[in-house]
N, C-alpha and C positions, 0 to 999 in steps of 0.2 A: 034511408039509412044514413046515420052519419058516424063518420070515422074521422080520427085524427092525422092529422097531416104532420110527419115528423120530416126531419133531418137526417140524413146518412150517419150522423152523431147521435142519432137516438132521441133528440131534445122534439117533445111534443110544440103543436104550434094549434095555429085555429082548427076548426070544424071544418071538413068538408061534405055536405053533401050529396051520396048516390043514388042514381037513379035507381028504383026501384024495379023498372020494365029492364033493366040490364044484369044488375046485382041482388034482386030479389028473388029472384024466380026458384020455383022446388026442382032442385033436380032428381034426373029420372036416369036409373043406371042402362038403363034397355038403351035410351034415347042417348048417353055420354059412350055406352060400346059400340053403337052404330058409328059414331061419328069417328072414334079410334079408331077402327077397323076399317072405314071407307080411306083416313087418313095414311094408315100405315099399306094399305094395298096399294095406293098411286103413288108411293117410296119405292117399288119394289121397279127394279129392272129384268123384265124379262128378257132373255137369252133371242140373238140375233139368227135367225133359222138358217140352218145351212142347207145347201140343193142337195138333194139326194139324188142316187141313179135316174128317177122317173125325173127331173128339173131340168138337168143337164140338156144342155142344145146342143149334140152331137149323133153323129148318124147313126142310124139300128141297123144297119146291114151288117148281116157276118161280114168282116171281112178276111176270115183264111180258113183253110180246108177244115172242115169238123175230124179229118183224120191224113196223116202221113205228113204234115209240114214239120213234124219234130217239135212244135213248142206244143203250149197249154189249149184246152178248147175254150174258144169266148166266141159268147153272142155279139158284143157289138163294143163300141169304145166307153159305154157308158157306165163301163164296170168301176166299180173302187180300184183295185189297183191300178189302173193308169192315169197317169196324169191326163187333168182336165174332166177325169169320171167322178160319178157323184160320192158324196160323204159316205159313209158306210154308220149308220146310228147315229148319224149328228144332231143337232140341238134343234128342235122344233119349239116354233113362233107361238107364244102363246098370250092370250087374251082374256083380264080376268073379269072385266064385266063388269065391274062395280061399281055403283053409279048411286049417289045421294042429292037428293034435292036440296037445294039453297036453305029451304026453310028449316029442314031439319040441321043441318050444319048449320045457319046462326041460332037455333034453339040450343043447338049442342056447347056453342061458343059461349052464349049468355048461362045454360046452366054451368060451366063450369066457373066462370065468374062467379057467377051466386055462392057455389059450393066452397071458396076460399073465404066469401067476404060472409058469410052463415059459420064456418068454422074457425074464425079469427085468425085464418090463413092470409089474408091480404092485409098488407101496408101498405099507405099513400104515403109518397117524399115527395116536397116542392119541388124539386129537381135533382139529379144527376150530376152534375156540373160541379169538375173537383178543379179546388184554386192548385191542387200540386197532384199532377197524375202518377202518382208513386202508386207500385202494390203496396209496398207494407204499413203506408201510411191506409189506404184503402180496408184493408183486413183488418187494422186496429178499429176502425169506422164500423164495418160491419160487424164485429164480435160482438157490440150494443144492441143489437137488432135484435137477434134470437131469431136465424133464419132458418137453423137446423140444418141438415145436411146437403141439400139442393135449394138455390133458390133462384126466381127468371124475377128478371128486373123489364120492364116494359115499357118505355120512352114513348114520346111523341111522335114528330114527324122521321125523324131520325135518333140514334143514342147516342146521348152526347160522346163526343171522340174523347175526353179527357179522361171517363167513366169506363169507355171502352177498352181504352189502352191500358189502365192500369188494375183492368178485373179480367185482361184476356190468359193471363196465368192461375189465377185463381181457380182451383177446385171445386165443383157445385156451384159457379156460378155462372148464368146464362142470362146473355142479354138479347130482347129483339125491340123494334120498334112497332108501335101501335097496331101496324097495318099486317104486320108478321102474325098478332095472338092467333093461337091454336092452343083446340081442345087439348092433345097431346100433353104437349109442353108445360100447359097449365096445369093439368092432373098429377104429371111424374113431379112435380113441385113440393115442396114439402111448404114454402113458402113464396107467394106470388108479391111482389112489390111493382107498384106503380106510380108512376110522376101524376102531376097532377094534370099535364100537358097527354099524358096517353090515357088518364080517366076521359077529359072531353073527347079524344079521339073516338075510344071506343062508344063513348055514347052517342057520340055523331053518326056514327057508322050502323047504327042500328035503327035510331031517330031520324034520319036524313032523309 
């Protein structure tokens, strides 16, 4: 597949092109929701369990009359009200189990590749790399593109800092570098751009 390698100004340049085994592939929505959902499950922070009465390492001896000492009756110190006794309904540790294999997370990673560059979703830029890291010089740049309302820009080894700094105010704009792509990120895109330096990444990373 070949696509044109433009400018952050929009101005068309040579041909470059993609692999096919990276950017061809059919996607398959069963195999792009596996991959979200295994994604979005190891985002999630479960809750740090807290010891309940049965945890507590304190003694179970009654220690006062079951009647006539004038206070409350308690089995032992490991009641919630006293201090050092356990939680009363606290937050239980939980574990959600969710576990994807390699192959289908980079199958998941190359269909959603494919899915941007089959839908004319993807642009390749020779580079990132701004002679004057201004936003609003940056926004003028971008309004040539036609990115639409979201778009992830995707660098090589790192995103250029010049790029970075001057698109970290910008709205709907999201940068990572090569090693970062996810399914995610790719899909919620309305527009995927990439340097020509995160095209070999990514197809090293599959080829390699």
């Amino acid at each position: 597949m070949k696509v044109k390698v433009q400018t952050l100004d929009g101005k068309a340049g040579a041909d470059i092109e993609l692999n096919d085994d990276v950017f061809g592939v059919d996607a398959r929505a069963d195999i792009l929701h596996r991959v979200v959902a295994w994604q979005l499950e190891k985002r999630r922070g479960p809750a740090r369990a807290a010891r309940e009465r049965s945890d507590v390492a304190r003694t179970g001896k009654k220690f006062g009359r079951q009647k006539g000492g004038g206070t409350a009756r308690h089995g032992d110190r490991k009641a919630p009200i006293f201090i050092g006794g356990g939680k009363a309904h606290g937050p239980r540790a939980r574990t959600f189990g969710h576990s994807l294999n390699k192959k289908i997370r980079a199958l998941g990673l190359k269909m959603a590749l494919s899915d941007k560059a089959q839908g004319g979703k993807l642009l390749v830029v020779d580079s990132l790399e701004l002679a004057d890291a201004k936003t609003k010089v940056l926004v003028g740049q971008l309004s040539k593109l036609e990115l639409g309302n979201r778009a992830l820009f995707i660098d090589g080894e790192n995103v250029a800092a010049s790029f970075s700094q001057a698109s970290a105010n910008i709205v709907g704009v999201d940068t990572l570098p090569a090693i970062g792509a996810n399914v995610y990120d790719i899909i919620r895109a309305d527009t995927l751009v990439l340097t020509r330096a995160a095209v070999e990444k990514l197809e090293a990373r599959f080829n390699g």
